[in-house]
N, C-alpha and C positions, 0 to 999 in steps of 0.2 A: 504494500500500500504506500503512494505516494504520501509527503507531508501533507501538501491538499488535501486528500482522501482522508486522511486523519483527522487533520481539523477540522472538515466537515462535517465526518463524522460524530466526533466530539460536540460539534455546535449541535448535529440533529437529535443525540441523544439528549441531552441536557435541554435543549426546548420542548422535546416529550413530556421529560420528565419535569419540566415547571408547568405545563397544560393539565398534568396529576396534580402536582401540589394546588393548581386553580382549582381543579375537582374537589379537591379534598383527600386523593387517593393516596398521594406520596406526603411526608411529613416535608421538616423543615429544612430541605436541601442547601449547602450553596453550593453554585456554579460559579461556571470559568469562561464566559463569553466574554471574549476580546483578549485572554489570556491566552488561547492553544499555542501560538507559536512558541512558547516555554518549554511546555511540557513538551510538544512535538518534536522542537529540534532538538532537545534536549536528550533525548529517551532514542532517538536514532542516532545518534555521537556514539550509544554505551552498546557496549557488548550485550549478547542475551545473557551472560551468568554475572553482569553487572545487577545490581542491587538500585532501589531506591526504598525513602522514605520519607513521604508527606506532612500537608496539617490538613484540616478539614475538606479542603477544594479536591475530592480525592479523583473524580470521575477523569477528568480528562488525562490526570498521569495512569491512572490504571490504563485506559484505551489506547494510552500513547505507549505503554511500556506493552501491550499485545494482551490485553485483556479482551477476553470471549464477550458479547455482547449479552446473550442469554442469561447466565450466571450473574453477570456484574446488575445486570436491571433487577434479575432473582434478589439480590441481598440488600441494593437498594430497598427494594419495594417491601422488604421484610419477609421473603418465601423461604420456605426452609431449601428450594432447590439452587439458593443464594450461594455464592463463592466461603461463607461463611456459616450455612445453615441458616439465613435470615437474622443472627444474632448482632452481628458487628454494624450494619445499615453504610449509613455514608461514612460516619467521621473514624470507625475504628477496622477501616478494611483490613484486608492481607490475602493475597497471593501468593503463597511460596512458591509455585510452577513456575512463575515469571518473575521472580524475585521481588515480587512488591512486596516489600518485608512486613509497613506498618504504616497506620494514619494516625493521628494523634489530633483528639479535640482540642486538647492546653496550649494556646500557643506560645511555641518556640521550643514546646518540650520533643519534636521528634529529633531534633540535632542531637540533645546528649544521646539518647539510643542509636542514631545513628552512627555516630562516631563509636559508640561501641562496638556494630554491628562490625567498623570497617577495620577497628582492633581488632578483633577476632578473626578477617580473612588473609590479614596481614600478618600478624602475629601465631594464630594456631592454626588455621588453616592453611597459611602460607599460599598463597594465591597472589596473583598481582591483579584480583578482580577492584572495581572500587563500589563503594555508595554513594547515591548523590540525593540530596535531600534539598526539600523541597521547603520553605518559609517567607514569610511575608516581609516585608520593611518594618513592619512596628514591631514584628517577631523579636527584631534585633533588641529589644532595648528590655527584653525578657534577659534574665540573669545565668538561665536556663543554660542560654547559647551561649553566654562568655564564659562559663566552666567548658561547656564542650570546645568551644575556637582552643583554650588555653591548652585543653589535653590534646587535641589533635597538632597543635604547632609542637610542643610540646615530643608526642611520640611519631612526630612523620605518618599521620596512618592517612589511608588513600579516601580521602573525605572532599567530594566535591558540595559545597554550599552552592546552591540556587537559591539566592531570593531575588522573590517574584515583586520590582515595587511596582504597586499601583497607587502610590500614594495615598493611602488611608486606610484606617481603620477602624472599619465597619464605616461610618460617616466623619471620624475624625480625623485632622489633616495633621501632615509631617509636623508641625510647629508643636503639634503636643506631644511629641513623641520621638523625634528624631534630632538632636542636638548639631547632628554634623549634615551637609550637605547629602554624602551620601552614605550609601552603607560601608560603600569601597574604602573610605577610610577607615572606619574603625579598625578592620582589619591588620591594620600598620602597627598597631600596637600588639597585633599576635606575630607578625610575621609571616604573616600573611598573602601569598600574592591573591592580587584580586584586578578583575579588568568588568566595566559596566560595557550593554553593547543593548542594543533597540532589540528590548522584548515582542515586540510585532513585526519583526522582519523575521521567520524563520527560518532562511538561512546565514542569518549573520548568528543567528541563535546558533545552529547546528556546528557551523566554522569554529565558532569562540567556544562551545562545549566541546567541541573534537581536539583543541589544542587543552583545555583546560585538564581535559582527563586525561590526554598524555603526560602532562606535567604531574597528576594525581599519582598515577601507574610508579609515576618515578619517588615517591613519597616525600609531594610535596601537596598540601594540603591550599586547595584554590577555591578562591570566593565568587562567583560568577554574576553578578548586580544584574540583571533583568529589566529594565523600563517598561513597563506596559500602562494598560486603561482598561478596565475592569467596566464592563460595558454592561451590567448586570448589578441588581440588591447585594447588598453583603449575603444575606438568606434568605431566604424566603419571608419569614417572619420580622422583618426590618425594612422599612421602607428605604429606599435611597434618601437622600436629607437635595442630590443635584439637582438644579432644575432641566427642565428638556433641553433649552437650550445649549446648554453644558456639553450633557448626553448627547446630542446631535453631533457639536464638532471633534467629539472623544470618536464618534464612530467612524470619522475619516482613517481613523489610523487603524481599523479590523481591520487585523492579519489576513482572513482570509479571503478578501478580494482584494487586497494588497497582492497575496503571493498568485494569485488568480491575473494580474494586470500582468506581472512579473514573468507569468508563464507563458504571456499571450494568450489564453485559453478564451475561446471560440466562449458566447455567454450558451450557446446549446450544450456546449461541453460541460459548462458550468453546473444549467439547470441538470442533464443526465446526471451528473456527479451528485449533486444532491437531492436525486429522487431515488438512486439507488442506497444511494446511505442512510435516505429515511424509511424508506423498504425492509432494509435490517433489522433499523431500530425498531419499528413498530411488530418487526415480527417476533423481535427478543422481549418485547415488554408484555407482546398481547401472548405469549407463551406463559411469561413468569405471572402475570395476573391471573393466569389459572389453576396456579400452583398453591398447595394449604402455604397457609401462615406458619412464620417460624415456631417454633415450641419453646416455651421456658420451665425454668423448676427441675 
């Protein structure tokens, strides 16, 4: 599957599944519209026995790292035929097949585990695989992540940081929560290398995580700063605080008729592209909505 194809498909499932949350059928999701090119280029840079680990926004890196479409909507939607048994839902997935290791509701908390993860494949499993994990710009100013940045400078271990900034959190802006310009600096004070590159161009995404994880491989622990526009609620249950106009000119920068201009692709191309990918989706959803409910106890 092309990056296109991905993001599309990322975009179709996720608007499925917020036309559920309208119904009432899905609970209180968040999405990643205007975010795919992250996860996308990202998760095609890494090996298949490369590793990630998330926070809450988990669908589009599951998709992007080769998640089945059937299962992943199953566990969403709470079915027990869920990747999960229906138990873990959106914010606490995992996929071992694919190395989706972990999602984590607490933000900032999936870096310390992750850096654990990537001690252990360096350390006892001896592997030159890496992790790359996935957090947001306000993530950083969690206390969380400066124990993990300081273990990872620290012991060399192969720990790619991806923060995704979209400038806010849930509704409120850098100014409350981010003291330095960007994230790339802090990192200076671990020792850090770190490079920021336009989170909605996916392949400048793909370019700069293919150099970052080779420098990772070599046990040098990289921070990869992300710029995007979160073209989407924090969650469902949270209204945006932007006005339309805002959202209107944030939507110039979707990735995905960005990389769609970039392709040249025919707009027939386009719409085939995204009638097949919503074909999937609807058939992975209208499958797991016939499925019993998870079991607890």
């Amino acid at each position: 599957m092309s990056a296109y194809e991905t993001m599309v498909t990322i975009r179709a499932m996720e608007d499925r599944l917020q036309d559920l949350c309208f119904e009432g059928k899905a609970g209180d999701l968040h999405f990643s519209k205007g975010q795919e090119a992250i996860s996308t280029g990202v998760c095609s840079a890494l090996r298949q026995t490369d590793h990630i680990a998330t926070h809450h926004r988990t669908i589009a890196h599951a998709i992007a790292k080769g998640a089945e479409l059937y299962p992943l909507a199953a566990e969403v939607l709470g079915r027990i035929t869920g990747y999960n048994g229906g138990r873990a839902g959106e914010m606490h997935l995992s996929i071992p097949p694919i190395h989706y290791d972990f999602s984590f509701q607490l933000v900032g908390t999936c870096v310390p585990v992750a850096a654990g993860i990537a001690w252990a494949l360096r350390y006892h499993h001896k592997t030159d695989d890496v992790v790359a994990v996935f957090f947001g710009d306000a993530a950083s100013s969690n206390g969380a992540i400066h124990e993990a940045v300081t273990i990872a400078a620290l012991k060399r271990i192969p720990l790619l940081l991806v923060c995704e900034n979209n400038g806010l959190a849930g509704n409120v802006t850098p100014d409350k929560y981010l003291p330095t310009k960007t994230v790339s600096e802090r990192m200076r004070a671990y020792d850090i290398e770190s490079s920021t590159v336009d989170g909605n161009d996916v392949v400048a995404v793909k370019n700069m995580a293919a150099m970052a994880i080779q420098r990772v491989r070599e046990g040098k622990p990289f921070l990869l700063e992300c710029y995007t526009t979160r073209l989407c609620w924090h969650k469902q249950g949270q209204r945006d605080m932007r006005p339309k106009e805002v959202l209107d000119e944030l939507a110039k920068r979707d990735p995905i008729p960005r990389e769609a201009a970039r392709m040249n692709l025919p707009e027939e191309i386009q719409a085939d592209t995204r009638a097949k990918a919503l074909a999937l989706v609807n058939e992975a959803i209208a499958k797991a909505e016939k499925d019993p409910l998870a079991e607890f106890g």
